[in-house]
C-alpha positions in Angstrom: -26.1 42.5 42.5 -24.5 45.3 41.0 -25.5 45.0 37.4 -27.7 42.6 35.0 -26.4 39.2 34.1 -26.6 38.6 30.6 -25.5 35.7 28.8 -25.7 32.2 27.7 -24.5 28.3 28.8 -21.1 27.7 26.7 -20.1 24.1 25.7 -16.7 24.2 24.7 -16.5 19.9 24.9 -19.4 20.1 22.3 -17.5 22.2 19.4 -16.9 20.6 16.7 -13.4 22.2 16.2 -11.2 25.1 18.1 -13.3 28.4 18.1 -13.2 29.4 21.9 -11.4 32.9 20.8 -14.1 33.4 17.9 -16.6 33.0 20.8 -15.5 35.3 23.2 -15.0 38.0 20.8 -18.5 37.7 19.0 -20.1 37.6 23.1 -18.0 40.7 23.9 -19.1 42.5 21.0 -22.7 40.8 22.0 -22.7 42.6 25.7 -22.3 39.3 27.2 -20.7 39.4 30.8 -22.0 35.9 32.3 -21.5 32.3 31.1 -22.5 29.0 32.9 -20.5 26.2 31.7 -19.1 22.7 33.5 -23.1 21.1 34.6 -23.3 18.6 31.3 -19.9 16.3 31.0 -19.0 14.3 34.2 -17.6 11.7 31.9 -15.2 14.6 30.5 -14.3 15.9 33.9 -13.5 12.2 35.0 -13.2 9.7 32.0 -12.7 6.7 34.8 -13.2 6.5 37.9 -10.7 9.1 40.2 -9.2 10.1 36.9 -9.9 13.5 36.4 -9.2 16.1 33.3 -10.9 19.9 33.6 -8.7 21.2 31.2 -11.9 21.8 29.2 -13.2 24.2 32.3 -10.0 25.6 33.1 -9.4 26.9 29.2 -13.1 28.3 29.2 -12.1 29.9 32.7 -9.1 31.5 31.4 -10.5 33.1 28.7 -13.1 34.5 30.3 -11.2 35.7 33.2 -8.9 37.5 30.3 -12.4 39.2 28.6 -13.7 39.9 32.0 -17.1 38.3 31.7 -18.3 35.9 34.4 -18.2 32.1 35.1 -21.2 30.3 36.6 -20.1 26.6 37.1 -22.3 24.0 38.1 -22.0 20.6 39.4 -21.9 17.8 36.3 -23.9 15.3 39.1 -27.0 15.1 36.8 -25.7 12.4 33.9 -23.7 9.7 35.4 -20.6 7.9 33.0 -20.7 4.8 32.0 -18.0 3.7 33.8 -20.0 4.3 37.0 -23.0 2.2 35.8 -20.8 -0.8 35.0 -19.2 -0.6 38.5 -22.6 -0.4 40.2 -25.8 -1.2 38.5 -27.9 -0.3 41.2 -27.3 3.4 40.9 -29.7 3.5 37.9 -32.9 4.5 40.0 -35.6 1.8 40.0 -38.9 3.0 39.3 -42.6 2.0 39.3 -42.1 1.0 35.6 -38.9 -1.5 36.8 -35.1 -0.6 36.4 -34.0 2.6 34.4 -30.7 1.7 31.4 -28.3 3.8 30.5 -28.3 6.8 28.0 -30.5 9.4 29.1 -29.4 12.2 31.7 -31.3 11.6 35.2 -31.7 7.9 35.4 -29.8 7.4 38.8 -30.7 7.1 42.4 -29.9 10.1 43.7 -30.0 8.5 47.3 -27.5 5.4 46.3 -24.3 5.5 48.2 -22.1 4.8 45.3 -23.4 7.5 43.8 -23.0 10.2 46.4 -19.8 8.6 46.9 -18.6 9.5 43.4 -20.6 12.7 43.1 -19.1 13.8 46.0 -15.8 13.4 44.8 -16.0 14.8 41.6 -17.5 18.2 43.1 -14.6 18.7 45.6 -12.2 18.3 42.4 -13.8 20.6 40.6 -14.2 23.2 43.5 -10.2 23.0 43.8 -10.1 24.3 40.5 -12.5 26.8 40.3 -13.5 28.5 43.7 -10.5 30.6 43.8 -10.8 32.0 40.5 -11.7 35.7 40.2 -13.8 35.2 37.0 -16.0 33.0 39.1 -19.2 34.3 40.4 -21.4 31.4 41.7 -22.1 28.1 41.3 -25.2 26.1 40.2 -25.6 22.7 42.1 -26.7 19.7 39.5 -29.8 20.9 37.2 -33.1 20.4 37.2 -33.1 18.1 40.1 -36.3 15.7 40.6 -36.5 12.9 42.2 -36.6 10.1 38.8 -38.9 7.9 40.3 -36.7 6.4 42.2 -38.2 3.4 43.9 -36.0 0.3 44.7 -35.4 -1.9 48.0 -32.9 1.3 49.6 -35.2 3.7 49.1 -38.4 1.9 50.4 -36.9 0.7 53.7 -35.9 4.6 53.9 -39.4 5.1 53.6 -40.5 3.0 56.2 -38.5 4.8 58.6 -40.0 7.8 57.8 -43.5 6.8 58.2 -42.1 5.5 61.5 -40.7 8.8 62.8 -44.4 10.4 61.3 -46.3 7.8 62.9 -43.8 7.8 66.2 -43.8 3.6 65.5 -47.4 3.7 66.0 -48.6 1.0 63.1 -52.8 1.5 64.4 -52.2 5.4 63.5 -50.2 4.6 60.3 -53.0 2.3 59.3 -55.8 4.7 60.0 -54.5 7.7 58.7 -54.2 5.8 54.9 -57.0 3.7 55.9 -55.4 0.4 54.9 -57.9 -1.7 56.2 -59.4 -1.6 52.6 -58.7 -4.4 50.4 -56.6 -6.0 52.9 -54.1 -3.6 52.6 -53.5 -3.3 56.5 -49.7 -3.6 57.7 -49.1 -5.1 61.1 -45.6 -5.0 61.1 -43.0 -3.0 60.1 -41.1 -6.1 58.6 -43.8 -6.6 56.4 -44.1 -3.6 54.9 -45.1 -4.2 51.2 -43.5 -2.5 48.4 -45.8 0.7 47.6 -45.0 1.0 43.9 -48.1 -0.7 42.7 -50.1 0.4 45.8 -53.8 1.4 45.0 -54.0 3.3 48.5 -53.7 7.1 46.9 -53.2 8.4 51.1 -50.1 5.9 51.0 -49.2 6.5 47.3 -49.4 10.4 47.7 -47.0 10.1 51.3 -44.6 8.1 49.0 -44.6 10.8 46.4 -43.8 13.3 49.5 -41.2 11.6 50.9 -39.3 11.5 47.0 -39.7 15.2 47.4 -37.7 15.0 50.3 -34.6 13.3 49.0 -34.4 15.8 45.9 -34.2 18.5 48.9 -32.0 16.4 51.2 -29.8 15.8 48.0 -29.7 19.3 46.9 -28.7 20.7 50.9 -26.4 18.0 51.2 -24.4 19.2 47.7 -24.5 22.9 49.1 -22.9 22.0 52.1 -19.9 21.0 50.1 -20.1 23.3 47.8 -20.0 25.9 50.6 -16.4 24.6 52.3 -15.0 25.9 49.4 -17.1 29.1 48.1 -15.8 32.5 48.4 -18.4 35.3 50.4 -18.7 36.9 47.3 -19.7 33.7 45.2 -23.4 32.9 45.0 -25.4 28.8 45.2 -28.1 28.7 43.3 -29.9 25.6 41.6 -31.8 25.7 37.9 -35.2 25.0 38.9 -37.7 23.7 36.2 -41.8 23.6 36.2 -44.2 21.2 35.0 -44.0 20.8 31.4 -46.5 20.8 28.9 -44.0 21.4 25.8 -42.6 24.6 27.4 -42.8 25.4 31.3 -46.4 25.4 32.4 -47.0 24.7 36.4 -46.0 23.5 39.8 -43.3 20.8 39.5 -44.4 17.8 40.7 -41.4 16.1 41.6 -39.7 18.3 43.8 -41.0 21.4 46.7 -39.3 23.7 45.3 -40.3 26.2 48.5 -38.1 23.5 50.6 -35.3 23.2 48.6 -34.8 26.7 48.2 -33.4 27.0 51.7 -30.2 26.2 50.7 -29.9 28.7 48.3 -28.6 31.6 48.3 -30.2 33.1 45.4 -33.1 30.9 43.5 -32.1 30.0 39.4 -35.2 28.9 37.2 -35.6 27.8 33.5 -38.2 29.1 31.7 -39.6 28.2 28.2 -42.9 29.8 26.8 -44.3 29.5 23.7 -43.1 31.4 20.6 -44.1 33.3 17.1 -47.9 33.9 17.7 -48.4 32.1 20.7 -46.3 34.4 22.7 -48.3 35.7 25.3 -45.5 36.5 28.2 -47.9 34.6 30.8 -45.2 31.4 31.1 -42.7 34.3 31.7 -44.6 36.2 33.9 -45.6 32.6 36.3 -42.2 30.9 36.4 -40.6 34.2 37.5 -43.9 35.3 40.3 -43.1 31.7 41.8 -39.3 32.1 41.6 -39.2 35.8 43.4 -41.7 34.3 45.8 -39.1 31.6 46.5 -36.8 33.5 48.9 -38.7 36.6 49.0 -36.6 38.7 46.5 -34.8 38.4 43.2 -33.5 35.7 41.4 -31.6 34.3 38.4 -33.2 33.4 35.0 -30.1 30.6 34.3 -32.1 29.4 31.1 -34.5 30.3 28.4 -34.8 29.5 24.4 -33.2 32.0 22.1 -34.2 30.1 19.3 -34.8 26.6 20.5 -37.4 24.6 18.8 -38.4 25.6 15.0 -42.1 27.0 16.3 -40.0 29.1 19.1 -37.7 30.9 16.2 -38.8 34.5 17.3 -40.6 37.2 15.2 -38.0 40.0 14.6 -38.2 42.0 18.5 -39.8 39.3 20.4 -36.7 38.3 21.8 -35.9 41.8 23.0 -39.9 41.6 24.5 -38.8 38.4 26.1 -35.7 39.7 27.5 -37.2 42.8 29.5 -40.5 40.6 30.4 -38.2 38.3 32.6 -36.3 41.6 34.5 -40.0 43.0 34.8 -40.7 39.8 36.8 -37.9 40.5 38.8 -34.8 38.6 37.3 -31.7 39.3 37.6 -30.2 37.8 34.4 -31.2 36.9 31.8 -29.0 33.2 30.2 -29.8 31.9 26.6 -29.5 28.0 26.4 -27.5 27.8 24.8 -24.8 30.0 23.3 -24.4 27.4 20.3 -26.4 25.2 18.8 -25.0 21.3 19.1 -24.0 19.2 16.2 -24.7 15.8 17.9 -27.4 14.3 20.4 -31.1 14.3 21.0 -31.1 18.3 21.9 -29.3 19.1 18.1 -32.4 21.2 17.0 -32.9 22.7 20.2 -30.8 25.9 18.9 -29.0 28.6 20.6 -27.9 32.0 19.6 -25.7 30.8 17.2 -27.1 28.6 14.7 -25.2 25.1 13.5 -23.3 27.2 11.2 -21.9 29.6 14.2 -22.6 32.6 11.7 -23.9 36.1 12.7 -28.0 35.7 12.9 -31.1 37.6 13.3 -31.5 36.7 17.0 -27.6 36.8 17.6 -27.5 40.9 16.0 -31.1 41.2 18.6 -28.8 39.7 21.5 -26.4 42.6 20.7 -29.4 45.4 21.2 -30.5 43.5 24.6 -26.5 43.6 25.6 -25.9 47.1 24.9 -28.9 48.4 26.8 -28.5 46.0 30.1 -25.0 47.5 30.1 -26.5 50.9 29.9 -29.6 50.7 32.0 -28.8 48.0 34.3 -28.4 50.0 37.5 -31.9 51.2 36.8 -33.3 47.3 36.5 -31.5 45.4 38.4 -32.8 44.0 42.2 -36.4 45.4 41.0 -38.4 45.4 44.7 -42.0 44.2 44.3 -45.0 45.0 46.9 -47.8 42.8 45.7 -51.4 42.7 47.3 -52.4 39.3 45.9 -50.9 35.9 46.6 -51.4 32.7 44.9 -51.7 29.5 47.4 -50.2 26.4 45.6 -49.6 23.1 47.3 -47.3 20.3 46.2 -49.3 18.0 48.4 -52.7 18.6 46.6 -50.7 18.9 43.5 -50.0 14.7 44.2 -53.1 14.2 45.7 -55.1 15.1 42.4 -52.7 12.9 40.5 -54.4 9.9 42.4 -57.9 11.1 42.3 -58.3 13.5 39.3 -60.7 16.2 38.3 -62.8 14.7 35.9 -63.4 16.0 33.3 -66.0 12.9 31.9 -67.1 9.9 33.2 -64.0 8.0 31.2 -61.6 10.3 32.7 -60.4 11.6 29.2 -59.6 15.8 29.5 -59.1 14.9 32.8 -58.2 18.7 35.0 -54.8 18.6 36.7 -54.2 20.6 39.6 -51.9 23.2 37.4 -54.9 23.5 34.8 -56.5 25.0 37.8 -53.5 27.0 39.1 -53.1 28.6 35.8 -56.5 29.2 35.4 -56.4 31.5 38.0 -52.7 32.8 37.7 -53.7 33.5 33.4 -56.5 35.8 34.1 -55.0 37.8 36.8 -51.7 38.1 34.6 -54.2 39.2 31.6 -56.1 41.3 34.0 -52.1 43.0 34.8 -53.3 42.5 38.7 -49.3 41.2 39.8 -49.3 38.3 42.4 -46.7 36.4 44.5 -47.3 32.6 45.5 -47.1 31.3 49.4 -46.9 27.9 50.1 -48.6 26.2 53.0 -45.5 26.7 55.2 -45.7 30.3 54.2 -45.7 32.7 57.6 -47.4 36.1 57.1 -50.1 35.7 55.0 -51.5 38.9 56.7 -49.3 41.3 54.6 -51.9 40.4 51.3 -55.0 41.4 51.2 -56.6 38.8 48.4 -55.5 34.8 48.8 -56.3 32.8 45.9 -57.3 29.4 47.2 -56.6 26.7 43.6 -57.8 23.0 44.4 -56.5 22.9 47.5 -57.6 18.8 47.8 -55.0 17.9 50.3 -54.2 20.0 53.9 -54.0 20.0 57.3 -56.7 21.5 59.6 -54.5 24.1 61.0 -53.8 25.5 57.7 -57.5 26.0 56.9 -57.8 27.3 60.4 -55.1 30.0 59.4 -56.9 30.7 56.0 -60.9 30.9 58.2 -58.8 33.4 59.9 -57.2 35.4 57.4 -60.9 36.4 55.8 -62.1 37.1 59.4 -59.7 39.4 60.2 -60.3 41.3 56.7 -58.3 39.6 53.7 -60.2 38.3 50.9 -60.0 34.7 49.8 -61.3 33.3 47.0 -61.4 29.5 46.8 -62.3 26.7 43.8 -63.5 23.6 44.1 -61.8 20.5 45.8 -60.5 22.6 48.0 -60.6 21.7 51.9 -61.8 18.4 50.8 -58.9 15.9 52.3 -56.7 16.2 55.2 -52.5 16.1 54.9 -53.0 12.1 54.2 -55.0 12.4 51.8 -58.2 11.2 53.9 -61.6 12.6 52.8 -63.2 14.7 55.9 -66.7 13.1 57.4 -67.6 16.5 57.6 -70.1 18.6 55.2 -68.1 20.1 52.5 -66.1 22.7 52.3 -65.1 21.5 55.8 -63.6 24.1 57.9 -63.5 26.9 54.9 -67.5 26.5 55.2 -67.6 28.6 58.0 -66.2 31.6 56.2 -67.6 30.8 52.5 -71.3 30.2 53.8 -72.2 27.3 51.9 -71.9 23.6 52.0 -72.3 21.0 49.5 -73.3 17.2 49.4 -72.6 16.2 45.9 -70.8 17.2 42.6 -70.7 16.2 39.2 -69.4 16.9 35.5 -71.1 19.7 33.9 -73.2 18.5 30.6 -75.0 21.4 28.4 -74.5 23.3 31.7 -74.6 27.1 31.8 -74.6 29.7 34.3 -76.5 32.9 34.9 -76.9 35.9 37.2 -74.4 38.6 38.3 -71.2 37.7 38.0 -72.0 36.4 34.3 -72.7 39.5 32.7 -72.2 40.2 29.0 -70.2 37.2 28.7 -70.5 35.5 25.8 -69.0 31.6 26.9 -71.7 30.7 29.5 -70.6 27.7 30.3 -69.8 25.4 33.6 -66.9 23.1 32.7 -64.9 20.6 33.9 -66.1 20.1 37.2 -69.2 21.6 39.2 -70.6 21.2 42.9 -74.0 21.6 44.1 -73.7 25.0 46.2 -76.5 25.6 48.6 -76.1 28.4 50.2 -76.2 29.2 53.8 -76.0 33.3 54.2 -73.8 33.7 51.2 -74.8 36.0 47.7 -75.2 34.0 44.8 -73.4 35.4 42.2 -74.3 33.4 39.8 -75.9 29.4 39.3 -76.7 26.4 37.1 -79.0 27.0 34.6 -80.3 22.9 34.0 -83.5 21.7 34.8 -81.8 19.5 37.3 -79.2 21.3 38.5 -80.8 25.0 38.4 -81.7 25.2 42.1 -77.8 25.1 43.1 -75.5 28.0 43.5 -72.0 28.0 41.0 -70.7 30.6 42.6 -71.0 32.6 45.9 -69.7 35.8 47.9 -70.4 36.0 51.8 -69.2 38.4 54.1 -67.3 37.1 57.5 -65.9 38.7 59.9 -64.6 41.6 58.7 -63.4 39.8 55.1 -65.0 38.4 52.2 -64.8 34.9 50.8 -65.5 34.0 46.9 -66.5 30.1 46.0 -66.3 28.7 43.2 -67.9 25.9 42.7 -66.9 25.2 38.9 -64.7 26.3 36.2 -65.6 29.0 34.0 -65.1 30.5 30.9 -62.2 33.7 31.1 -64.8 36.6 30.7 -66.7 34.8 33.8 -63.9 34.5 35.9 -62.6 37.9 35.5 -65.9 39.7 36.4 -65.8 37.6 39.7 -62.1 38.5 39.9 -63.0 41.9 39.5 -65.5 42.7 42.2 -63.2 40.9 44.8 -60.4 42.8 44.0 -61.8 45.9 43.9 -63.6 45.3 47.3 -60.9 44.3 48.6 -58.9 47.8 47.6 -56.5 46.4 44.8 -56.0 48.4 41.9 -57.5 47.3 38.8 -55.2 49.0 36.0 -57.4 50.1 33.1 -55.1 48.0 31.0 -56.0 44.6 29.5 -53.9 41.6 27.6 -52.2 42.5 25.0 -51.1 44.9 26.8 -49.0 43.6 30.0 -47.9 46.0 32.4 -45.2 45.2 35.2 -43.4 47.3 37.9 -41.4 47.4 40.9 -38.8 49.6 42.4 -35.2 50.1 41.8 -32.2 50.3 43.9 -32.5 54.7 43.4 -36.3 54.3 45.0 -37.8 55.2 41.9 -40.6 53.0 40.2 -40.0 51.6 37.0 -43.2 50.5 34.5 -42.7 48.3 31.8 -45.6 48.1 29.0 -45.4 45.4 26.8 -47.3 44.5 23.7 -47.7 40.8 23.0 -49.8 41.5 19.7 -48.7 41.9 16.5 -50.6 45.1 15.9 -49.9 48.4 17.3 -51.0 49.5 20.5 -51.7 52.0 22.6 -52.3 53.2 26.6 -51.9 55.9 28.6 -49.0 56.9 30.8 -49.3 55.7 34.1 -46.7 58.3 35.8 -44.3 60.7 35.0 -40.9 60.2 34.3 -38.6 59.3 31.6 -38.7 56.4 28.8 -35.5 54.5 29.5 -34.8 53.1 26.1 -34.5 56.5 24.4 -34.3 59.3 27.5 -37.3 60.9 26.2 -39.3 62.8 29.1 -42.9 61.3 29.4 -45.9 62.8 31.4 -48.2 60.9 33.1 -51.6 60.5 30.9 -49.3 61.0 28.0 -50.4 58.5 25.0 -47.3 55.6 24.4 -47.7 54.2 21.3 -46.3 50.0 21.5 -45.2 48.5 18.2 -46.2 45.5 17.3 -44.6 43.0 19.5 -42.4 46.0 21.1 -42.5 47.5 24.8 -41.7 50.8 26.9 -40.4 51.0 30.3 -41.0 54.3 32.0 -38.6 55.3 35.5 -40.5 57.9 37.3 -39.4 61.5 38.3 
């Protein structure tokens, strides 16, 4: 890319009367140069079936085209029309909880033939009309693609052929890999195969869950092929990937790999919603866009964030400038409000845009004016930011699943259960507050060698060979720090018969027999410190060490003979256990003596202020320091070079002073 994107999705179809002109003049004036339009309204592109009208795409195209800003258009194949549900009421995706109905967005079998049928239709139409046109830049296929439970008869008997093709028609090796014998659950032949939506087998349950993954990357692959008959060189595919959800974007998506479907990109797109007003902290920011860089091993698009969105995300006057550079720090390459407008109708009417219901000039639109000006000025110092990081998060949809079945708990009654992303983000929170940047590999991930710290979450569920790979990567000199449940079950979810950790106790140097949930547990020695919350929580094993430090243990009269947490030299690495979850001022002092060891710089900075960098398409290094405080702060000068925002020269050491809320970025010399 040659610049910064910088704009919003556009709804024309949703106006409540003619303003497309208005529009266009109030996002030139706005420094807008990128809209994404045409992904919402397959019943106004084709109102019955092979009917089609995309006169609403074509007008937004032409008057784009005339203002010379951009046109993103994605693929309306995630809301199917009425029409199509009466004509085939087996599209609707039949889940665990029985058969969807009609209304909501993402209801449909995504595997059905009537529905690819259709789809495929209605994407060929509108890539006759739009692939040719010079104010076209890329295309987005569907949005937010998951797999929506989908679950009936089709879909099962696809499954059975896949476990067939796993299993190479071997039902004895099916049947002991899930270990179905229990509770009569055994299949002896493939005819009768039960259905697996109520099944209480969590090795079967969790290869079910895989194999949904798969059709949302099948699905997505097969859409980029067609897509890609018709694209220009110059155009780009990309897909709006979306996270776990917790009110705003919080973790690994469960219901899709988004490492797999990535493939068929040819640059990743990402939503990403954080928390607003005083609960701004940048970290939701800073993980969506680490995991979407790590994707494909460079840049990528931010297609959507909130401008204003809900009433508690209404930012404080400069946090949606903060917001704005915090997504390019990560490496983005755009940054795209949903939505331009705020809609008048529907369940998302106070989900706002720029422009408020009354489409007047606003606080955030007149802030979206500062942010334009300045990409258009400084973008060729931003844009295709180049990051070298020496830490690497390892995350694992499989052990993501395999948690769902057999959680973390958190009490005996399983309420506060953990989640596999509580433990991701965990980790991934205090590193961000600790301003030590990180990519994420995935088990399929090649070169681990080129980091010199893995950080191991919960990894429940994996194959031998994998923890082979990771025994090896400490012994040859990397550092890898693992939690709990990790090493504990193989790729079917099938407990090892081995002493725990399994194959990483070789490297960690201890092994444990039993676990349980910490009660008026705390911890003490080394790697507690001066902290202040000594607590074990969530979830705790009984370390007993065999040649590894103990960096700190349980301090219970039943538990106190046990190690918590544990360092031990191997090879020529070092491997950190921890054996429970801690409080943040614990985990960072353990953090901090592995990273250090390991020769990672430790920036003297700490949250609220967040500093990012990477370098620039001139080779020079570019620093951004943000504040995510409401009071003033201050830091030193990392390097020399020259503020960007105001072209003030700036010596390294030099004190920058960070307003409340407000940020620096610094190009060096």
């Amino acid at each position: 890319m040659d610049k910064l994107l910088f704009g919003a999705a556009y709804y024309d179809e949703y106006m409540p009367h003619e303003r497309l002109d208005r529009d266009v003049e109030m996002m030139k004036r706005a420094g807008v140069n990128v809209v994404r339009i045409a992904e919402s309204t397959w019943s106004t592109c084709e109102p019955q079936p092979g009917v089609f009208d995309f006169s609403h795409v074509e007008r937004v195209m032409d008057a784009m085209e005339a203002a010379g800003i951009g046109v993103i258009i994605g693929t309306p194949t995630y809301a199917v029309p009425a029409w199509m549900v009466k004509l085939h009421p087996d599209v609707l995706a039949e889940t665990k909880q029985g058969p969807q109905r009609y209304g909501p967005r993402q209801i449909m079998d995504i595997s059905h033939p009537a529905y690819r049928f259709y789809a495929e239709r209605v994407i060929r139409e509108l890539m006759k009309r739009t692939a040719h046109r010079k104010c076209v830049i890329g295309f987005q296929l569907d949005n937010e693609t998951k797999h929506y439970g989908t679950a009936g008869p089709a879909v099962q008997a696809e499954f059975v052929k896949h476990l067939r093709r796993v299993f190479s028609d071997d039902l004895d090796a099916m049947n002991r890999a899930f270990g179905l014998d229990y509770w009569s659950n055994r299949v002896d032949a493939w005819e009768d195969f039960p259905d697996v939506r109520n099944t209480i087998n969590g090795s079967l349950g969790a290869e079910f869950e895989k194999f949904q993954r798969g059709l949302v990357t099948e699905f997505l692959h097969w859409q980029a092929g067609i897509v890609g008959e018709y694209k220009r060189d110059d155009q780009f595919v990309t897909h709006n990937l979306d996270y776990a959800w917790r009110g705003h974007s919080y973790g690994v998506q469960p219901d899709a790999n988004h490492f797999h479907l990535a493939r068929c990109l040819t640059v990743p797109g990402v939503d990403i919603y954080h928390p607003g007003q005083d609960e701004l902290t940048g970290a939701e920011i800073a993980f969506g866009g680490d995991m979407s860089r790590s994707l494909c091993g460079g840049n990528y698009l931010l297609l959507e964030t909130q401008a204003q969105g809900f009433p508690n995300w209404t930012p404080y006057p400069g946090q949606l400038r903060l917001q704005a550079y915090s997504h390019i720090a990560s490496g983005a390459g755009s940054v795209m409000y949903w939505h331009w407008h705020s809609i008048h109708n529907a369940c998302e009417t106070y989900w706002k845009g720029v422009l408020s219901h009354d489409f007047a000039e606003n606080a955030v639109y007149r802030e979206a004016c500062t942010i334009g000006e300045e990409f258009a000025r400084l973008g060729s110092h931003l844009v295709n930011l180049k990051k070298k990081n020496d830490v690497a998060i390892l995350v694992s949809n499989e052990s993501l699943t395999a948690l769902k079945w057999f959680p973390i708990r958190a009490t005996a009654a399983g309420s506060g259960d953990l989640d596999y992303n509580d433990v991701v983000r965990w980790l991934y929170d205090a590193l961000y507050r600790m301003n030590v940047e990180c990519d994420f590999v995935w088990p399929e991930s090649e070169d681990l060698s080129r980091y010199k710290v893995i950080v191991v979450p919960a990894f429940y569920s994996a194959p031998d060979a994998l923890l082979e790979r990771l025994v090896r990567f400490c012994e040859q000199g990397g550092t890898l720090i693992a939690t709990f449940k990790s090493g504990f079950a193989n790729e079917f979810v099938k407990v090892s018969d081995e002493v725990q950790p399994h194959i990483l106790r070789s490297c960690m140097g201890v092994r444990y027999h039993q676990f349980t949930l910490p009660k008026n547990v705390t911890l003490r020695g080394e790697a507690v410190g001066g902290a202040e919350d000594r607590a074990a929580k969530g979830f705790m094993e009984l370390l007993i060490p065999e040649g590894a430090q103990v960096l700190a243990g349980y301090e219970h009269p039943a538990w106190g003979q046990y190690a918590a947490i544990t360092r031990n030299r191997f090879g020529q690495g070092t491997a950190i256990y921890l054996g429970c979850m801690t409080g943040e001022a614990v985990l960072g002092n353990v953090l901090r003596g592995a990273l250090a060891e390991a020769g990672v710089r430790l920036p003297e900075q700490r949250f609220p202020v967040i500093v990012r960098s990477g370098v620039n398409d001139l080779g020079r290094r570019v620093t951004f320091c943000f504040n995510y405080s409401a009071d003033a702060q201050q830091m030193r000068a990392l390097m020399t070079g020259r503020n960007l925002l105001d072209g003030a020269a700036v010596a390294q050491g030099d004190t920058l002073a960070l307003a409340p809320w407000g940020f620096t970025v610094i190009e060096e010399a």
